[in-house]
TORKOL-4160 file (C-alpha; in steps of 0.2 Angstrom, whole numbers, padded with zeros to 4 digits, m for minus):
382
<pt num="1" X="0523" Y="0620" Z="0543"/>
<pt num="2" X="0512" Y="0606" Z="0534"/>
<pt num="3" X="0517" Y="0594" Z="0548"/>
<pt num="4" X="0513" Y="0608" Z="0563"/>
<pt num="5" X="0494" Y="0610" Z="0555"/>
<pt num="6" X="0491" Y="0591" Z="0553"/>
<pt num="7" X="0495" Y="0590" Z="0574"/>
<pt num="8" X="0487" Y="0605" Z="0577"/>
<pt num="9" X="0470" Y="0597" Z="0568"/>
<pt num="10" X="0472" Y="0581" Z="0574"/>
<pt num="11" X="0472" Y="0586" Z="0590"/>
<pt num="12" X="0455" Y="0600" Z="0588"/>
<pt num="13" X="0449" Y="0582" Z="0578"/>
<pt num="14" X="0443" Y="0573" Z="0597"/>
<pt num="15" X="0432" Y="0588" Z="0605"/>
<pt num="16" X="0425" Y="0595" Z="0590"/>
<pt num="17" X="0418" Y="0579" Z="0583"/>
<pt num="18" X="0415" Y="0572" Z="0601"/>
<pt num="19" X="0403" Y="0592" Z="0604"/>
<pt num="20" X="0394" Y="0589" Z="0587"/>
<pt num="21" X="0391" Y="0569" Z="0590"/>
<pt num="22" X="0401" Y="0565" Z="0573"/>
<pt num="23" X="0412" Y="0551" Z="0578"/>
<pt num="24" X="0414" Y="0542" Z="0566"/>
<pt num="25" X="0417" Y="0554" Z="0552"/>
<pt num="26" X="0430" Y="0561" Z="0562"/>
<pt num="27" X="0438" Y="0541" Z="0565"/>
<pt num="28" X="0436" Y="0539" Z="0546"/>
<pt num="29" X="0445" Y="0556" Z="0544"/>
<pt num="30" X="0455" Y="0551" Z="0556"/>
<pt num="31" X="0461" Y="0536" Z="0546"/>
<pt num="32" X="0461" Y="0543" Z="0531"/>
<pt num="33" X="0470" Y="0558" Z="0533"/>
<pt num="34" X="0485" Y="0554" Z="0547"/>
<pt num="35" X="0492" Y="0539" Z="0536"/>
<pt num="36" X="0492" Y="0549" Z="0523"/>
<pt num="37" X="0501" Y="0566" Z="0531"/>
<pt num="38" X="0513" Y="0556" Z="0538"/>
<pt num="39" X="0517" Y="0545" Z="0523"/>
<pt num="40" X="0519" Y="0561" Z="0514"/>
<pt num="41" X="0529" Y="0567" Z="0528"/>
<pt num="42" X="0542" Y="0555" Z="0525"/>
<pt num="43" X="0543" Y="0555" Z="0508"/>
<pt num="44" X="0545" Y="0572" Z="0508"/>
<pt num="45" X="0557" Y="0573" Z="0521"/>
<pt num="46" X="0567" Y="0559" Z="0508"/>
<pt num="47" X="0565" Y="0564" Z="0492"/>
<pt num="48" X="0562" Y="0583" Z="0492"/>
<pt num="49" X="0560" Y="0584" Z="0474"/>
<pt num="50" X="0547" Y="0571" Z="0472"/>
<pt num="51" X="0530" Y="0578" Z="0471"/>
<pt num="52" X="0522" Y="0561" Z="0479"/>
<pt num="53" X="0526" Y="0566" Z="0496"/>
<pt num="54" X="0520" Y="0584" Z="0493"/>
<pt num="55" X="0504" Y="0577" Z="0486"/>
<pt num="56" X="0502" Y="0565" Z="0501"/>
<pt num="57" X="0503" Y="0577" Z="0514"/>
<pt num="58" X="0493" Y="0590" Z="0506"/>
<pt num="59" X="0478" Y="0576" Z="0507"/>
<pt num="60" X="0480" Y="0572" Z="0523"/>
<pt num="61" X="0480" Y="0589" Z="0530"/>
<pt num="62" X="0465" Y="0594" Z="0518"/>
<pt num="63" X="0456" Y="0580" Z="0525"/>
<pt num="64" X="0459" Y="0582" Z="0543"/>
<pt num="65" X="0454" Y="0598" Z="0542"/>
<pt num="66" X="0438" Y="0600" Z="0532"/>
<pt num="67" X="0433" Y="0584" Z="0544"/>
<pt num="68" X="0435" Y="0599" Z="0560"/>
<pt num="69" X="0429" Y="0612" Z="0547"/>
<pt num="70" X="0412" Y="0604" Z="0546"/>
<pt num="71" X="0410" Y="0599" Z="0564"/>
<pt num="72" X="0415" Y="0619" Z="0568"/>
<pt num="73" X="0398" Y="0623" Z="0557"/>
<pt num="74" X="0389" Y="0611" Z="0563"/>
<pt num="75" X="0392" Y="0618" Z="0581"/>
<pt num="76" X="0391" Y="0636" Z="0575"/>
<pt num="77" X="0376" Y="0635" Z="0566"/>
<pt num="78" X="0363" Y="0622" Z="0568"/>
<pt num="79" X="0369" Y="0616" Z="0588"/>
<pt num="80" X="0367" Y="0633" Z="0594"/>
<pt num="81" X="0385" Y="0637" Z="0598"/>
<pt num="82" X="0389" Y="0655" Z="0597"/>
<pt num="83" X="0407" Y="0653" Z="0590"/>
<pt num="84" X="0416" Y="0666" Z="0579"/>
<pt num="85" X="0424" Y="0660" Z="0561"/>
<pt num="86" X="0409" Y="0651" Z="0555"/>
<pt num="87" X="0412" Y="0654" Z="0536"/>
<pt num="88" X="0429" Y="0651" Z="0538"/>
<pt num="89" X="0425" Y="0632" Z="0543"/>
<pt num="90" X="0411" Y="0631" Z="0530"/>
<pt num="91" X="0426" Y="0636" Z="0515"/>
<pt num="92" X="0439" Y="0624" Z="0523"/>
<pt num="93" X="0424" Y="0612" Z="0523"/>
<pt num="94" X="0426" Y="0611" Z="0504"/>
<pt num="95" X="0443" Y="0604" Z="0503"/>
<pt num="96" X="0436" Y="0587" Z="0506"/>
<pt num="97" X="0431" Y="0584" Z="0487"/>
<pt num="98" X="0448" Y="0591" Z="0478"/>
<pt num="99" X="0460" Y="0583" Z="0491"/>
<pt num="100" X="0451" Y="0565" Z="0485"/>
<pt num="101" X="0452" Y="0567" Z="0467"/>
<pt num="102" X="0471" Y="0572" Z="0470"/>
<pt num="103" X="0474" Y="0553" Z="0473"/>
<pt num="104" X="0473" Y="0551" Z="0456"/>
<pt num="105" X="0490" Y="0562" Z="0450"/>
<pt num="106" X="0496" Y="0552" Z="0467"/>
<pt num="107" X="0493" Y="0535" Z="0454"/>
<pt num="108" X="0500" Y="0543" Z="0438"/>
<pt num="109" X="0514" Y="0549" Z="0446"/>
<pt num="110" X="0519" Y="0534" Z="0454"/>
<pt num="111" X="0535" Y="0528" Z="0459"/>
<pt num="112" X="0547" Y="0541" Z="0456"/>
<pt num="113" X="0536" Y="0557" Z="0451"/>
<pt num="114" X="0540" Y="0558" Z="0435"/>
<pt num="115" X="0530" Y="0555" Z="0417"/>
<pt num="116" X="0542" Y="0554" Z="0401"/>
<pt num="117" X="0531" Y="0551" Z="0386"/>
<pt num="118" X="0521" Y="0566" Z="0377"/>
<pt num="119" X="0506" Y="0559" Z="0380"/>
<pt num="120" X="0505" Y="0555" Z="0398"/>
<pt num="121" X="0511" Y="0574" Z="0401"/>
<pt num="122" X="0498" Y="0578" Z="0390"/>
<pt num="123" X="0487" Y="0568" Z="0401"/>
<pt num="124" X="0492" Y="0576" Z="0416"/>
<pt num="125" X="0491" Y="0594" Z="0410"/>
<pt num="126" X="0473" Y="0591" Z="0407"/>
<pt num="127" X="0469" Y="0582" Z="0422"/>
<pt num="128" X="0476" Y="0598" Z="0431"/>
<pt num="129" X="0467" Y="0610" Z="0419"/>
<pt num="130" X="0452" Y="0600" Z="0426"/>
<pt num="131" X="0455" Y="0599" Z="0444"/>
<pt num="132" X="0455" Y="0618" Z="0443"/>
<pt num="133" X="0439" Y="0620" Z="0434"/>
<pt num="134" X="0431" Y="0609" Z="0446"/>
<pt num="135" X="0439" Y="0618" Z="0461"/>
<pt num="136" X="0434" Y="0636" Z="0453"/>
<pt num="137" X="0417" Y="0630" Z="0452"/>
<pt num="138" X="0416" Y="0623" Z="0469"/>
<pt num="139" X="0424" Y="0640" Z="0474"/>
<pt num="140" X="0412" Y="0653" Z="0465"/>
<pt num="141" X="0397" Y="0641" Z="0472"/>
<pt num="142" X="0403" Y="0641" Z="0490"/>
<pt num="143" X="0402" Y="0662" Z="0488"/>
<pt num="144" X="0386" Y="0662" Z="0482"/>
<pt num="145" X="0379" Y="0652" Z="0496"/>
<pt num="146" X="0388" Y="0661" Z="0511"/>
<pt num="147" X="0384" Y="0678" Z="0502"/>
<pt num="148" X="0363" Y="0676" Z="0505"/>
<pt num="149" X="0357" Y="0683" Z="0521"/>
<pt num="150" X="0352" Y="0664" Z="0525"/>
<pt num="151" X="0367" Y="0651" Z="0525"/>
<pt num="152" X="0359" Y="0634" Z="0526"/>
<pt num="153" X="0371" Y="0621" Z="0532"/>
<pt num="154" X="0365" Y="0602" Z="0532"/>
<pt num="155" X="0366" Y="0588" Z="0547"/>
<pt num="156" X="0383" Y="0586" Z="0542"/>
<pt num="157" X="0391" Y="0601" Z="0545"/>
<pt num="158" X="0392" Y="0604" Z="0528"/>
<pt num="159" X="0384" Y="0618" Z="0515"/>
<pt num="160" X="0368" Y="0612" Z="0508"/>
<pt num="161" X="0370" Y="0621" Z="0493"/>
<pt num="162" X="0387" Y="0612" Z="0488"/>
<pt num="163" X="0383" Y="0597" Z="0494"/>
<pt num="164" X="0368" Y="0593" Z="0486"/>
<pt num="165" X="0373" Y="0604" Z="0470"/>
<pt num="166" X="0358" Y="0610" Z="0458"/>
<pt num="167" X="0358" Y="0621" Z="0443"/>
<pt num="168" X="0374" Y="0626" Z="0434"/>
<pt num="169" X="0387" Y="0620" Z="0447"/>
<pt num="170" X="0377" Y="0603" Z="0446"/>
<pt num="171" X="0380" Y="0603" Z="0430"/>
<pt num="172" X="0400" Y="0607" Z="0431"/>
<pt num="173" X="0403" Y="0597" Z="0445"/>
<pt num="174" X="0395" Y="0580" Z="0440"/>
<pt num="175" X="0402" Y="0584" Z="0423"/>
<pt num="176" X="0419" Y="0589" Z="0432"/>
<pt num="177" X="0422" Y="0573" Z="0443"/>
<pt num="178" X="0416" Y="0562" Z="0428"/>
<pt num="179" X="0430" Y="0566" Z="0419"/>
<pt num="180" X="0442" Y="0567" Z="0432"/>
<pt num="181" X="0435" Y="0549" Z="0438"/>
<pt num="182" X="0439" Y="0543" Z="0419"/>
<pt num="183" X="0456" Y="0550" Z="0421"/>
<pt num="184" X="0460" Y="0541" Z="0436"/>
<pt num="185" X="0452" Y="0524" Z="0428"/>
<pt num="186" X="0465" Y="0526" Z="0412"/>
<pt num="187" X="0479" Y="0531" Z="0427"/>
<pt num="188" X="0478" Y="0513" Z="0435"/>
<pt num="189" X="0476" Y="0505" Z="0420"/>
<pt num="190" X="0492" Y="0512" Z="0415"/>
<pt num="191" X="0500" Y="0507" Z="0431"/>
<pt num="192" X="0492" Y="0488" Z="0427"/>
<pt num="193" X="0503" Y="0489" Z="0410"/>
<pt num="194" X="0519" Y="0495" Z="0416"/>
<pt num="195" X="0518" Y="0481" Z="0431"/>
<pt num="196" X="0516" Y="0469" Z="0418"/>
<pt num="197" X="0529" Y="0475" Z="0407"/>
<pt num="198" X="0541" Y="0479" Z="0422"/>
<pt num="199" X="0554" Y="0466" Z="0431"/>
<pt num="200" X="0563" Y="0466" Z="0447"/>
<pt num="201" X="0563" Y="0481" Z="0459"/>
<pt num="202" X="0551" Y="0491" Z="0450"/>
<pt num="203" X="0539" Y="0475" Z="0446"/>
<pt num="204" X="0540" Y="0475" Z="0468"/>
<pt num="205" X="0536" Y="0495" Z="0468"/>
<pt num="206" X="0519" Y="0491" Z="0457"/>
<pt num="207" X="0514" Y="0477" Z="0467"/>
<pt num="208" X="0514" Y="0487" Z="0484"/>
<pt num="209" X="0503" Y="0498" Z="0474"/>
<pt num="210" X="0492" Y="0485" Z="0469"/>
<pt num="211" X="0493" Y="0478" Z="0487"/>
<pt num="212" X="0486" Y="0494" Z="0495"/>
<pt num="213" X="0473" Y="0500" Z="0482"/>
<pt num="214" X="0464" Y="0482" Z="0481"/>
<pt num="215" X="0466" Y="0480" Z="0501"/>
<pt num="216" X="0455" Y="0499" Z="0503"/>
<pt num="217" X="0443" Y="0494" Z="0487"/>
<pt num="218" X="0440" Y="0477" Z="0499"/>
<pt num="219" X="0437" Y="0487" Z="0517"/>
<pt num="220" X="0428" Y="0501" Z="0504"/>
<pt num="221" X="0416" Y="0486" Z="0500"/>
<pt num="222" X="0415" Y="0480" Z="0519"/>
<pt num="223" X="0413" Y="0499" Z="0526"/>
<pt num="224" X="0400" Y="0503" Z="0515"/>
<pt num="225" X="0391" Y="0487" Z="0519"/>
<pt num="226" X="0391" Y="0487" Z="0536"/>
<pt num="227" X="0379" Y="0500" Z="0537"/>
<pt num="228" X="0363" Y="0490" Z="0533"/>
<pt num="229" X="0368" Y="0477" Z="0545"/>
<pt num="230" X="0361" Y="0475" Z="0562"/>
<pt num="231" X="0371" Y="0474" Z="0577"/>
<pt num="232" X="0385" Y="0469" Z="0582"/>
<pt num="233" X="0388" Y="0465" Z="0565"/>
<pt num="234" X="0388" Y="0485" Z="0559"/>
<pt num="235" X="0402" Y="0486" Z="0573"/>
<pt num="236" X="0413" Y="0472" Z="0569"/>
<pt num="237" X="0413" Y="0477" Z="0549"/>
<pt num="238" X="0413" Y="0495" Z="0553"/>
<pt num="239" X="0431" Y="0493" Z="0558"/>
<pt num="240" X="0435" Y="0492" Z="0540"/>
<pt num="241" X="0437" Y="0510" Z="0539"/>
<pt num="242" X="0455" Y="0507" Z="0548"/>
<pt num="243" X="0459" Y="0498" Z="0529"/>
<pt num="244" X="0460" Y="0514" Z="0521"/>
<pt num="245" X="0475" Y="0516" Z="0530"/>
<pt num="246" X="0484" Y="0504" Z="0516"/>
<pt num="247" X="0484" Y="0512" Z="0501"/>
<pt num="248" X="0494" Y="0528" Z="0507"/>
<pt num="249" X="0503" Y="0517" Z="0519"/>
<pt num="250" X="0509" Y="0504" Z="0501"/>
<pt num="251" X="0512" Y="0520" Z="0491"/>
<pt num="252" X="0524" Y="0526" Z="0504"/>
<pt num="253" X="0533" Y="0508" Z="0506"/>
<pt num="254" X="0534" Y="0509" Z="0486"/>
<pt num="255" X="0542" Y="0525" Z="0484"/>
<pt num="256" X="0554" Y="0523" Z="0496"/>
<pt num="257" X="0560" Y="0506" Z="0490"/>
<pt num="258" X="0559" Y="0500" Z="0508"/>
<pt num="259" X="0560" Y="0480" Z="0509"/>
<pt num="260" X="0549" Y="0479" Z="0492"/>
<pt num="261" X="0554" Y="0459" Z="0491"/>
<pt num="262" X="0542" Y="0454" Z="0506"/>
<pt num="263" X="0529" Y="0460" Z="0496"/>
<pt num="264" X="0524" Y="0442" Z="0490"/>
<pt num="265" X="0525" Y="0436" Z="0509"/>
<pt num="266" X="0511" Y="0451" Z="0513"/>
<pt num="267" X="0501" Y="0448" Z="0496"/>
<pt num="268" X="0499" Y="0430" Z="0503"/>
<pt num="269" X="0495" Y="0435" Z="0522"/>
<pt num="270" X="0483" Y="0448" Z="0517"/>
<pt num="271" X="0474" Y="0436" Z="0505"/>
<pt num="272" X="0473" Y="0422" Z="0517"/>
<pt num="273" X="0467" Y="0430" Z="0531"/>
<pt num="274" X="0455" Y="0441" Z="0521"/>
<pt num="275" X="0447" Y="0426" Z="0514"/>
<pt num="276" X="0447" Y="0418" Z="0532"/>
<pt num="277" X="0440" Y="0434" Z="0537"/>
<pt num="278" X="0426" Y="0431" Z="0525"/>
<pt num="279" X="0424" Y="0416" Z="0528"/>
<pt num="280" X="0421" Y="0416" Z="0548"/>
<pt num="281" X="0411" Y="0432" Z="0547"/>
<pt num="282" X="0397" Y="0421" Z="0535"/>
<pt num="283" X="0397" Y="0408" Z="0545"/>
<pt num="284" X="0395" Y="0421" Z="0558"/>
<pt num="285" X="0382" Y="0429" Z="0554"/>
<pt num="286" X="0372" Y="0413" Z="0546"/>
<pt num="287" X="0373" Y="0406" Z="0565"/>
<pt num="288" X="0367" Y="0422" Z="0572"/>
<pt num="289" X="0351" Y="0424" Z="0560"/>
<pt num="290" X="0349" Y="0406" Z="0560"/>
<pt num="291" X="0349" Y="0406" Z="0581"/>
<pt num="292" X="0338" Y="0422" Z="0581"/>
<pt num="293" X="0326" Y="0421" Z="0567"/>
<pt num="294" X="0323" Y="0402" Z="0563"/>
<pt num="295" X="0325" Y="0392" Z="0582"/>
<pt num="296" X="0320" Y="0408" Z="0591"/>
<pt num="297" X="0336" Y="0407" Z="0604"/>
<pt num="298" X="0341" Y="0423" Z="0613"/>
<pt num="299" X="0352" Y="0435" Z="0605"/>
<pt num="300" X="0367" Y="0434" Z="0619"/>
<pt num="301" X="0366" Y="0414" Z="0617"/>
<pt num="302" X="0366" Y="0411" Z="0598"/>
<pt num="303" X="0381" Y="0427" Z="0599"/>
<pt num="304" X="0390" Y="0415" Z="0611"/>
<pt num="305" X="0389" Y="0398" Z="0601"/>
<pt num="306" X="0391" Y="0408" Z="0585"/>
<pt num="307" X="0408" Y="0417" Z="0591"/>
<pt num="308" X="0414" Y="0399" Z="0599"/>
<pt num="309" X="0411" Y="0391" Z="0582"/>
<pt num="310" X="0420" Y="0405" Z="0574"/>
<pt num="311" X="0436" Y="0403" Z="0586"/>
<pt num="312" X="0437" Y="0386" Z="0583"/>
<pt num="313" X="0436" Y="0386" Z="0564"/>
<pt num="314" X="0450" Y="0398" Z="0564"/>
<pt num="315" X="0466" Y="0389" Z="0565"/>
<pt num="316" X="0462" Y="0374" Z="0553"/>
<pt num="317" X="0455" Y="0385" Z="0541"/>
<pt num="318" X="0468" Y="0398" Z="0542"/>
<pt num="319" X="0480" Y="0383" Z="0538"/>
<pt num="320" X="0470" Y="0376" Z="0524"/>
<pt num="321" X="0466" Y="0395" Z="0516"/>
<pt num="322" X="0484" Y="0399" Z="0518"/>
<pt num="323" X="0491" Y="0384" Z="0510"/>
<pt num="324" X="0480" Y="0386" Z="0495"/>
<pt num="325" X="0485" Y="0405" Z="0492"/>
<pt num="326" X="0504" Y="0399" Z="0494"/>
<pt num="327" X="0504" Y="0387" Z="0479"/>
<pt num="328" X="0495" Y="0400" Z="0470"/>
<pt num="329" X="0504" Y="0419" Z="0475"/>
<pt num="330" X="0517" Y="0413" Z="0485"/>
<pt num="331" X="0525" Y="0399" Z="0476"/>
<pt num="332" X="0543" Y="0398" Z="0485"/>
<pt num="333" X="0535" Y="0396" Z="0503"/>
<pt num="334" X="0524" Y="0383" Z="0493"/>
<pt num="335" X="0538" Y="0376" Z="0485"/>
<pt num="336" X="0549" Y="0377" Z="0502"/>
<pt num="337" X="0538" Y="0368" Z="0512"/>
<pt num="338" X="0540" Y="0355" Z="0499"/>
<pt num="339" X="0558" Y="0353" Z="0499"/>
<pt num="340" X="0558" Y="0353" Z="0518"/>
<pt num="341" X="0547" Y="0339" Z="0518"/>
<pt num="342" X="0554" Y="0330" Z="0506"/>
<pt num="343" X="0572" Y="0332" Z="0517"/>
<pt num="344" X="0562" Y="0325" Z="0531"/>
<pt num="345" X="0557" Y="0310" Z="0522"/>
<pt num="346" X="0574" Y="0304" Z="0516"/>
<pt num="347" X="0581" Y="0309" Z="0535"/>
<pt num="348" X="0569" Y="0294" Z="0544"/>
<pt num="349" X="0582" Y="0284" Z="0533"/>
<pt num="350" X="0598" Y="0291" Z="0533"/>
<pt num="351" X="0613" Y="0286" Z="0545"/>
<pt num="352" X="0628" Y="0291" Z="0537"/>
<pt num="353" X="0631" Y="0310" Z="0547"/>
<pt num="354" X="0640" Y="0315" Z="0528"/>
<pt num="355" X="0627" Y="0310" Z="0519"/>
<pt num="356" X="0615" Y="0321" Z="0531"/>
<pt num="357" X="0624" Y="0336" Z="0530"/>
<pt num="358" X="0625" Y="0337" Z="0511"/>
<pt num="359" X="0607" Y="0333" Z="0511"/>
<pt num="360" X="0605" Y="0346" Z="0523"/>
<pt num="361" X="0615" Y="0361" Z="0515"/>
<pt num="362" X="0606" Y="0355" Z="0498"/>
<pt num="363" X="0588" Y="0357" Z="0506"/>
<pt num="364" X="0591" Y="0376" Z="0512"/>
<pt num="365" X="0601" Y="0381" Z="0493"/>
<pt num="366" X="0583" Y="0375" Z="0485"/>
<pt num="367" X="0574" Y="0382" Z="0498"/>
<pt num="368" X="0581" Y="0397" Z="0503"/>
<pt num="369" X="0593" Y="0404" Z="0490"/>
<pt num="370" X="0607" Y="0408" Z="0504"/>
<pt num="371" X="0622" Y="0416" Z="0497"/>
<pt num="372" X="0630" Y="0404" Z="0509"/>
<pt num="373" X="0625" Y="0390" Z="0521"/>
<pt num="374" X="0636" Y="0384" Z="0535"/>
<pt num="375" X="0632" Y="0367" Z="0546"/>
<pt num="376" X="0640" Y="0367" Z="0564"/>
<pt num="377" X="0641" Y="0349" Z="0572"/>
<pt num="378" X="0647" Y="0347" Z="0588"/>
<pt num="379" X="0657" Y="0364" Z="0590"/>
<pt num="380" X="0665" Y="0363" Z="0571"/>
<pt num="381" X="0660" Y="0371" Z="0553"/>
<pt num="382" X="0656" Y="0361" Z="0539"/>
């Protein structure tokens, strides 16, 4: 049913934000909400009995639909659409807030669902007595605003008096999602002892967790910055957005158990090219200003030398990044790439086949770690 009502808003999703002219809330709902429903999807398809998937798909579906919530009230009441249901899409509106602050159960109960110490239990019985304050609050405000003869709604498509809360319910919110806020702070740090106390398949399970959440804080950082920047710059960093995608996406790949040992192969790849990314978007935009502002070129030209200087800078600093982050993150391709070489230097002087073989088989055991290695010559195993 869950699954049925994600499809059924992601499909009203297009026209309604496309009518009201909010494209790229719905994009970033969008992006936010689908990886999560279908994440939770899975897992709860999987593993029934874990509350992670549960949790998941309830976020995504809350998002998606207070996204077309708001765009509904926005076409209903300040766009001049005469559509029935309007306080129904100003209440589903509000599920934006709770389904956020419900990513941080999502960390505490990470990986398998379950807490066993007393005080983590009791931790997550007051972070739930919490959430429902918060939630009463926001519901008892929402009826005072829809109740008055005026119902104010903002550009947004949002209720004015819950968004931009005074009096007593700005007082319980603020107070509210402080604390939950706190909560979720001491959640991940717990999360940051237990990877470092943990080994093998569940150290993997918290590094996919740490992968995703430090990928969307870094295309939080990017999004958010984007805004203030001129063109085509706000359009090139706005595409961050898409990065929210990770951290549902990591928790999902976590739970699940699903090829967990490539993480350090995707810890590396997602350093390197973010720190290319960095890299070439500075020297980007430096050209760009420098062109535009400082040797009063056209805009189109210093845009074409700037992107042509960016392409080729790419492959030899994607090599040099890379191979930095290797010998620090992923230290057996570091140390592969080593062994291989040094095989290739004692090849240029080796002429005895048997003596190449050996060397052979020895450099893929160091490299590698095979649990067996074969060397075919001339149609025969050796």
């Amino acid at each position: 049913m869950l699954g049925g009502l994600v499809v059924l808003s992601t499909a009203a999703t297009v026209p309604l934000s496309v009518l009201a002219n909010q494209n790229v809330d719905g994009l970033i709902a969008l992006v936010i909400g689908l990886p999560a429903a279908a994440v939770g999807i899975v897992v709860a398809w999987r593993l029934p009995r874990s509350p992670l998937g549960w949790l998941l798909l309830v976020i995504g579906t809350c998002l998606i639909l207070a996204n077309d919530g708001s765009d509904y009230a926005l076409l209903a009441y300040r766009l001049g659409y005469r559509l029935p249901f309007g306080l129904l899409a100003l209440d589903v509106n509000q599920l934006r807030g709770p389904a956020l602050t419900l990513f941080g159960l999502v960390i505490l109960l990470f990986p398998d669902g379950t807490v066993t110490s007393r005080i983590w239990v009791w931790a997550l019985w007051a972070y739930c007595t919490i959430f429902v304050f918060v939630v009463a609050a926001l519901a008892v405000a929402t009826a005072q605003a829809v109740s008055g003869r005026v119902i104010h709604v903002d550009s947004t498509g949002g209720l004015a008096a819950t968004d931009t809360p005074r009096g007593w319910f700005a007082a319980a919110w603020h107070t509210g999602l402080l604390v939950l806020l706190a909560f979720m702070v001491i959640f991940i740090a717990r999360q940051m002892l237990s990877w470092w106390r943990s080994s093998g398949e569940r150290r993997q399970q918290f590094k996919w967790l740490a992968l995703g959440a430090a990928f969307t804080v870094a295309c939080a950082v990017l999004a958010l910055a984007s805004q203030s920047l001129p063109a085509p710059l706000d359009s090139i960093l706005g595409l961050a957005w898409f990065g929210f995608a990770a951290l549902p996406v990591s928790i999902g790949v976590g739970i699940l158990k699903y090829r967990l040992y490539e993480v350090d192969r995707i810890i590396s790849r997602t350093l390197a090219y973010t720190i290319v990314t960095g890299l070439l978007v500075g020297v980007y935009a430096g050209l760009v200003l420098l062109a535009t502002h400082i040797l009063a070129f056209s805009s189109a030209v210093s845009v074409a030398v700037a992107t042509l200087i960016a392409a080729a800078l790419f492959a030899p600093l994607r090599r040099w990044v890379q191979r930095g982050v290797d010998r620090k993150f992923n230290r057996r391709r570091y140390d592969a790439e080593g062994t291989v070489a040094a095989f290739t230097a004692r090849l240029q002087d080796a002429v005895d086949l048997d003596s190449v073989r050996d060397d052979l088989a020895a450099a893929v055991q160091a490299a590698l770690e095979p649990a067996h290695v074969s060397v075919w010559i001339a149609g025969t195993a050796r």
